[in-house]
DSSP file (Angstrom, degrees, kcal/mol; ACC not computed):
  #  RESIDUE AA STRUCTURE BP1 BP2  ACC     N-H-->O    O-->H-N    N-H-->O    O-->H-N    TCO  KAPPA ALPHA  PHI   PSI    X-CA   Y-CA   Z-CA
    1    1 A X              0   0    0      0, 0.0     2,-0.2     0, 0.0    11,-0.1   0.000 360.0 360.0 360.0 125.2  -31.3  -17.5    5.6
    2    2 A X        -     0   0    0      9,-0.4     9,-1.7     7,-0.0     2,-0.4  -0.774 360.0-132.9-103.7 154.4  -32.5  -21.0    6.9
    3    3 A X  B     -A   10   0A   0      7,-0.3     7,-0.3    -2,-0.2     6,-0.1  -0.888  22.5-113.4-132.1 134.1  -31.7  -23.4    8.9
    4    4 A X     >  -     0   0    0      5,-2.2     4,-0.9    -2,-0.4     6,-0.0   0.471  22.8-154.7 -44.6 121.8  -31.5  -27.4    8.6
    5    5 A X  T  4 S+     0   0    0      2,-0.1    -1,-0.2     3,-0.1    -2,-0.0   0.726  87.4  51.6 -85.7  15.8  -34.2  -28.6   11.0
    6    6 A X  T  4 S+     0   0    0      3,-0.1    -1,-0.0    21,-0.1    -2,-0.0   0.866 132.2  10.0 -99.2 -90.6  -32.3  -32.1   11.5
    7    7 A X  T  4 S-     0   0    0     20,-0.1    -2,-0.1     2,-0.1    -3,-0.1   0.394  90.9-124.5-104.6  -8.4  -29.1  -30.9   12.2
    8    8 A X     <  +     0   0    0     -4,-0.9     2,-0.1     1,-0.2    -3,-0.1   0.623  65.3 132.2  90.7   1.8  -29.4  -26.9   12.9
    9    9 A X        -     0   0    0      1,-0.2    -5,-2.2    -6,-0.1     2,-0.2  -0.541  68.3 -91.9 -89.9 172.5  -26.3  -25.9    9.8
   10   10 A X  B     -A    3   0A   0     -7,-0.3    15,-0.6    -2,-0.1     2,-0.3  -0.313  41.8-125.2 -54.0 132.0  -27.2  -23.3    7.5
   11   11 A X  E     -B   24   0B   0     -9,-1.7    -9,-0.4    -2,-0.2    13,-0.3  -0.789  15.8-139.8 -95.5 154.0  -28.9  -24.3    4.1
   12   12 A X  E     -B   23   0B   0     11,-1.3    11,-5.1     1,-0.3     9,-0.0  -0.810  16.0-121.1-171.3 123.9  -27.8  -23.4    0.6
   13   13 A X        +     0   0    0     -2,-0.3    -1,-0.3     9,-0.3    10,-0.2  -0.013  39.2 171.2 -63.0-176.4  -29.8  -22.5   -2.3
   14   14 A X        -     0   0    0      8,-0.1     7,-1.1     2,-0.0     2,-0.5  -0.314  28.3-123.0-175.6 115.8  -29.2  -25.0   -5.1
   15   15 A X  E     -D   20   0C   0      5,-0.2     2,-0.6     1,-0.1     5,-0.2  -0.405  26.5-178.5 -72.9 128.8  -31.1  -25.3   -8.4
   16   16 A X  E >   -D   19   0C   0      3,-2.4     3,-2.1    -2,-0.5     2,-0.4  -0.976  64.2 -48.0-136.0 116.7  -32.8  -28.5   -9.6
   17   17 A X  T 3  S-     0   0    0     -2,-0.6    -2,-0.0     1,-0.2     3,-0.0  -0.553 119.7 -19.5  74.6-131.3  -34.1  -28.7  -12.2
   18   18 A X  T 3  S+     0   0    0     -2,-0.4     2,-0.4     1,-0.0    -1,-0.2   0.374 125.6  64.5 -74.5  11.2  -36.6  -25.5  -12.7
   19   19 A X  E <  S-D   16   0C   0     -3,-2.1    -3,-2.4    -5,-0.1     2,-0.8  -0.935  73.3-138.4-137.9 152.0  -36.6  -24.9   -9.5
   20   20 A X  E     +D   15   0C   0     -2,-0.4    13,-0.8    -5,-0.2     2,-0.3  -0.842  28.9 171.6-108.5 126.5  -34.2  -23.8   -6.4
   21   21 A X  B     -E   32   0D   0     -7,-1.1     2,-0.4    -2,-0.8    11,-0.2  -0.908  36.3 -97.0-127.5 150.2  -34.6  -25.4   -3.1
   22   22 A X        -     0   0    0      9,-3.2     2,-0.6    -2,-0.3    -9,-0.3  -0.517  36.8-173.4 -66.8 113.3  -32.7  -25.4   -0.1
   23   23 A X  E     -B   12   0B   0    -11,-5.1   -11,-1.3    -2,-0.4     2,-0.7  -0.778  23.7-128.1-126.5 148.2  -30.4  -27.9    0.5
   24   24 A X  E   > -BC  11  29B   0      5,-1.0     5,-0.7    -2,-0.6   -13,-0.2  -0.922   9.9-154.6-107.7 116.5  -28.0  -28.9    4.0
   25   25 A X  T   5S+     0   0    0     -2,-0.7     3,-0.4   -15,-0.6    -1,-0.1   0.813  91.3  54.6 -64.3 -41.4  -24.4  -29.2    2.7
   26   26 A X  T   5S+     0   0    0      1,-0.3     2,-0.2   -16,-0.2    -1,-0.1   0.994 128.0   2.4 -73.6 -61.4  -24.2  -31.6    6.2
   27   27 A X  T   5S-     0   0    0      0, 0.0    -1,-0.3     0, 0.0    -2,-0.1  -0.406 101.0-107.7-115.2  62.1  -27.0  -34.6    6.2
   28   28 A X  T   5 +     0   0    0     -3,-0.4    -3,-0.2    -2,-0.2    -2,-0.0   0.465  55.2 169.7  52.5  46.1  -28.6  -33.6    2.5
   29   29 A X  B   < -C   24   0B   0     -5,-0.7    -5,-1.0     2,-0.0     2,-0.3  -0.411  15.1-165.7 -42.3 157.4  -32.3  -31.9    4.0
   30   30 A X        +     0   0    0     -7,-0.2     2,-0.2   -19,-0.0    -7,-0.2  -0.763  12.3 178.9 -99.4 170.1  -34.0  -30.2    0.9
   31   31 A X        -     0   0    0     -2,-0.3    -9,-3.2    -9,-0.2     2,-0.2  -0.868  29.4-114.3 177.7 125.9  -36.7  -27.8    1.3
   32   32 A X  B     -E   21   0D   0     -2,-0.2   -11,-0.2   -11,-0.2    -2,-0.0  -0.498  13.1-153.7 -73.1 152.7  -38.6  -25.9   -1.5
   33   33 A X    >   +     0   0    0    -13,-0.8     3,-1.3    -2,-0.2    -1,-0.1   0.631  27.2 172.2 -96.7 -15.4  -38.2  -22.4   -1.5
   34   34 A X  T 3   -     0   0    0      1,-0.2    -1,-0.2   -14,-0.2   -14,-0.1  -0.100  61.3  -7.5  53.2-111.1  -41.4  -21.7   -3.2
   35   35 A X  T 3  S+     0   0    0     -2,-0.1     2,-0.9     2,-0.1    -1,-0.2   0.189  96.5 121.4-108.6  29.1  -42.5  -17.7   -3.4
   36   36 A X    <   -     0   0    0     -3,-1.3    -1,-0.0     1,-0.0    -2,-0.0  -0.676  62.8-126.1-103.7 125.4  -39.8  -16.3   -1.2
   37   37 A X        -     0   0    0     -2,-0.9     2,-0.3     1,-0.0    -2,-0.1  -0.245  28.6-168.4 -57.2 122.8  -37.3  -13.6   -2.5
   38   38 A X        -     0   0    0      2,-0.0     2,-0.3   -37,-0.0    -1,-0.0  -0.885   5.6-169.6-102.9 159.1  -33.5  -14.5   -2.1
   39   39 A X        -     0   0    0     -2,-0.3     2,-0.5     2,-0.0    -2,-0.0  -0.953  22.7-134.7-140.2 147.3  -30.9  -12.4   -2.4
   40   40 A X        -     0   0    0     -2,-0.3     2,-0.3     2,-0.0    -2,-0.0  -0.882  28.2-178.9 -80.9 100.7  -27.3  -13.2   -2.6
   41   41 A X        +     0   0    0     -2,-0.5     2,-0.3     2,-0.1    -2,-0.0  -0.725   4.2 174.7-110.7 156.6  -25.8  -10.7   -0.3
   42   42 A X        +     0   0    0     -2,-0.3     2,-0.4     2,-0.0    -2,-0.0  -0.646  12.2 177.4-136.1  85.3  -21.4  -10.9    0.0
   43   43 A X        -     0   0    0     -2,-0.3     2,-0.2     1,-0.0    -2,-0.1  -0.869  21.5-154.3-122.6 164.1  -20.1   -8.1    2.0
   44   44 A X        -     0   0    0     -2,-0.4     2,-0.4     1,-0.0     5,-0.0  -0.507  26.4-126.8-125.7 135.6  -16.5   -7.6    2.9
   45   45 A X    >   -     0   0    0     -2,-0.2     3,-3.0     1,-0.2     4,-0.5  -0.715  29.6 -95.2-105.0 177.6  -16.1   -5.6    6.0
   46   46 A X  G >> S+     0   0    0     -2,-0.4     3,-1.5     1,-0.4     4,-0.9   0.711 117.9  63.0 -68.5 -30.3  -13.9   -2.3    6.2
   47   47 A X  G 34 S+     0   0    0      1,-0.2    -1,-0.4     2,-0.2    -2,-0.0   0.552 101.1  49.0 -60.8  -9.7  -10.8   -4.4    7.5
   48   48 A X  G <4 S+     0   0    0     -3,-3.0    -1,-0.2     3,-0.0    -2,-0.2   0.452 104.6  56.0-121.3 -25.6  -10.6   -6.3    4.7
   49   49 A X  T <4 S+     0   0    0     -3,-1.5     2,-0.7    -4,-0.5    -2,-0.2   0.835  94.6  82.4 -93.8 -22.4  -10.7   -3.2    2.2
   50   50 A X     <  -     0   0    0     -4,-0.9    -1,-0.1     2,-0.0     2,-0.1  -0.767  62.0-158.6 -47.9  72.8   -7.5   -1.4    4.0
   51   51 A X        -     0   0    0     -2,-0.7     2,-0.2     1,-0.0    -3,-0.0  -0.492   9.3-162.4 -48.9 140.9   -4.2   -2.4    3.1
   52   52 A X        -     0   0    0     -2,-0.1     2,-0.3     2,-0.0    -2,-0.0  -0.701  13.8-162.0-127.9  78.2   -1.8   -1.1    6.3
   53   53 A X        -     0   0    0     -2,-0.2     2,-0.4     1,-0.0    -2,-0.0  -0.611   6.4-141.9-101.8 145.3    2.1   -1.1    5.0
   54   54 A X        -     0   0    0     -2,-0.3     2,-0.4     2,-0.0    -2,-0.0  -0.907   9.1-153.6-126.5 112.8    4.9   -1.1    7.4
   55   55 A X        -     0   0    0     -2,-0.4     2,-1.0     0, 0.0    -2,-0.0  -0.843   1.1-158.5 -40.6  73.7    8.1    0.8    6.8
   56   56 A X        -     0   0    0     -2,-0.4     2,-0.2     2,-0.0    -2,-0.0  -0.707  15.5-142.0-102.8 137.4   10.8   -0.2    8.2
   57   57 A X        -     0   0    0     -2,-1.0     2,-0.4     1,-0.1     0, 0.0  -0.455  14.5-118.5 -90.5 158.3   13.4    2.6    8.5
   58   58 A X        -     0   0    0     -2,-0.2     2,-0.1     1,-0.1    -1,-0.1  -0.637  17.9-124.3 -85.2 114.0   17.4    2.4    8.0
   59   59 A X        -     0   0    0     -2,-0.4     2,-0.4     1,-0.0    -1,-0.1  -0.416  15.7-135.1 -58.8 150.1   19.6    3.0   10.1
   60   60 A X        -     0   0    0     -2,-0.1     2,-0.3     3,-0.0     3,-0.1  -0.930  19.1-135.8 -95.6 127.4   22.1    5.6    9.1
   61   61 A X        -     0   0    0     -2,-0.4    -3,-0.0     1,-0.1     0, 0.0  -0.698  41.9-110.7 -67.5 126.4   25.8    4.2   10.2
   62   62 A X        -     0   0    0     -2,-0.3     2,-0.2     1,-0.1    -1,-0.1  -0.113  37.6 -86.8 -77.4 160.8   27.4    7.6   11.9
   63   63 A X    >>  -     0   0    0     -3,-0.1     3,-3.3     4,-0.1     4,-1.9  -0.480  29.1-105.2 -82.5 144.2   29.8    9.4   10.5
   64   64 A X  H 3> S+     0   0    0      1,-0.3     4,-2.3     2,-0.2    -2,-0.1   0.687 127.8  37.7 -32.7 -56.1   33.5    9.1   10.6
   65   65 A X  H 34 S+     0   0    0      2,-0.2     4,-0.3     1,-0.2    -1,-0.3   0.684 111.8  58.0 -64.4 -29.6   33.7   12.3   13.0
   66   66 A X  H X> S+     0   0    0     -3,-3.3     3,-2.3     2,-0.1     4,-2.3   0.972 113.0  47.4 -61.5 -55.2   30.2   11.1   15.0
   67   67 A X  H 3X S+     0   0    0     -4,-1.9     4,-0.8     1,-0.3    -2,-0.2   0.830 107.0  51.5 -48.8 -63.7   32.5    7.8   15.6
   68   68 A X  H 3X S+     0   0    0     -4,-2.3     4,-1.3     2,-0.2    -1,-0.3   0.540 109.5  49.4 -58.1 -17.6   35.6    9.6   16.7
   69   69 A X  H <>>S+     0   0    0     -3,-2.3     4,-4.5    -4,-0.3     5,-0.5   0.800 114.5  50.9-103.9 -64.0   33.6   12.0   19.6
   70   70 A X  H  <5S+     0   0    0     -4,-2.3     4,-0.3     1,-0.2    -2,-0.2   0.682 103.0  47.9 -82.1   8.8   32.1    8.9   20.8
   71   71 A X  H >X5S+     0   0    0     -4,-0.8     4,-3.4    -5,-0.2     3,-0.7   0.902 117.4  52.4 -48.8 -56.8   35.2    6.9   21.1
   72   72 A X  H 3X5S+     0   0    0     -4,-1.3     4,-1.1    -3,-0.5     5,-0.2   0.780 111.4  42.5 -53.5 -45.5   36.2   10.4   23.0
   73   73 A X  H 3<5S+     0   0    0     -4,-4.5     4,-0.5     2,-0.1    -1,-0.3   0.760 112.4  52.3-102.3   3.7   33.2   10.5   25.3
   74   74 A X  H <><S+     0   0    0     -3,-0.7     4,-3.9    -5,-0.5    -2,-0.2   0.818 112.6  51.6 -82.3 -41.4   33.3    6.3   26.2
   75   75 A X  H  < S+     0   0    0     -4,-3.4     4,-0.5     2,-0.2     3,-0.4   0.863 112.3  43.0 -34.1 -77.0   37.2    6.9   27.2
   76   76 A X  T >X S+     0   0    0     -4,-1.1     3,-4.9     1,-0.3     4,-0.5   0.745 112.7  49.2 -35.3 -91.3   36.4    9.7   29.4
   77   77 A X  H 3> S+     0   0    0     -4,-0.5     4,-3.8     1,-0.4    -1,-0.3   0.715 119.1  42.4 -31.8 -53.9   33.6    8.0   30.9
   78   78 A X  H 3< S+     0   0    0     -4,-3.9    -1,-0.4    -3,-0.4    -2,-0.3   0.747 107.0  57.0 -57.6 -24.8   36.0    5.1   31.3
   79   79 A X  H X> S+     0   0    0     -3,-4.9     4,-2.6    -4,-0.5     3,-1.8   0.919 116.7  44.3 -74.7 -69.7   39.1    7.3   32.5
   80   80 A X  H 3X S+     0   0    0     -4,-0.5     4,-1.5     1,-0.3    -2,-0.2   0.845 110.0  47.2 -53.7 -46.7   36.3    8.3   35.2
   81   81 A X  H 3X S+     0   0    0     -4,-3.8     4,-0.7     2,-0.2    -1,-0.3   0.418 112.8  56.8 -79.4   6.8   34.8    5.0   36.2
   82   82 A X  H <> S+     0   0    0     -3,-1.8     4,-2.8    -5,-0.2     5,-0.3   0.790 109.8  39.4 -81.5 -62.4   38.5    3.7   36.5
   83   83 A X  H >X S+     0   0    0     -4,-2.6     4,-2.0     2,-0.2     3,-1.9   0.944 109.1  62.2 -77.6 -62.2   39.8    6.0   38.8
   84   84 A X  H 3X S+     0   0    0     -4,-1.5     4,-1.7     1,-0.3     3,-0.3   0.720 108.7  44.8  47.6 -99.7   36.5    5.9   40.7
   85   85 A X  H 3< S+     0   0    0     -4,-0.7    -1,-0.3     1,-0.2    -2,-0.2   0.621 109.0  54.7 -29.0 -43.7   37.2    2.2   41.2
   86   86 A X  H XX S+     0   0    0     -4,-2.8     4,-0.7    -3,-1.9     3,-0.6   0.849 107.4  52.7 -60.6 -46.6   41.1    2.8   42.2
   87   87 A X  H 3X S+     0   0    0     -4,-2.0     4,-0.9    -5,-0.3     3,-0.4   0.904 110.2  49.6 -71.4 -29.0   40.0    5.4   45.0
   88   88 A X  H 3< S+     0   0    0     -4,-1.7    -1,-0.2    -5,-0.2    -3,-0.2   0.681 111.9  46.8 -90.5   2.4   37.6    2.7   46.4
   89   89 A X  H <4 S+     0   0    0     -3,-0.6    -1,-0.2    -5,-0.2    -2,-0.2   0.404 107.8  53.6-128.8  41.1   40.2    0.1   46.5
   90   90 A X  H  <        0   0    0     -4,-0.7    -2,-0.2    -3,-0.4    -1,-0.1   0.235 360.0 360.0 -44.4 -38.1   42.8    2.2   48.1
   91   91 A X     <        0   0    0     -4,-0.9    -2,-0.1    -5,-0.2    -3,-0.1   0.600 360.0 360.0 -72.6 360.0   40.5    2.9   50.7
């Protein structure tokens, strides 16, 4: 890994001719690469390699009988907060 000494971006192999030199994608630098090993390394990091799939669960609509007890327990509760509300405006 190099970098342009005009403008500082990374440089990019590129072959010409028989030979591969370094070239800066931004203001066109070249630079021979001469007896130095590259390697092209590409690696993908562990976040990438993970799929994470997301579930969303169904409600179940309650059942005829579920409905009917809580119709039965909002009355009450309403029965109560009603009279509740009568005793304080009687007082």
């Amino acid at each position: 890994m190099k970098f342009c000494p005009k403008c500082n971006r990374l440089m990019i192999p590129r072959r010409r001719e028989n030979q591969t030199v370094l070239k800066c994608p931004a203001c066109g630098h070249e630079e021979p690469i001469g007896q130095q090993r590259m390697a092209i390394v590409d690696s993908i990091s562990s976040e990438k390699h993970h799929k994470i799939g997301v579930v969303k669960a169904l409600r179940k609509a309650p059942s005829h009988e579920e409905r009917e007890m809580f119709k039965e327990e909002y009355y009450s509760i309403f029965l109560e907060t009603l009279a509740e509300s009568e005793s304080e405006e009687s007082e």
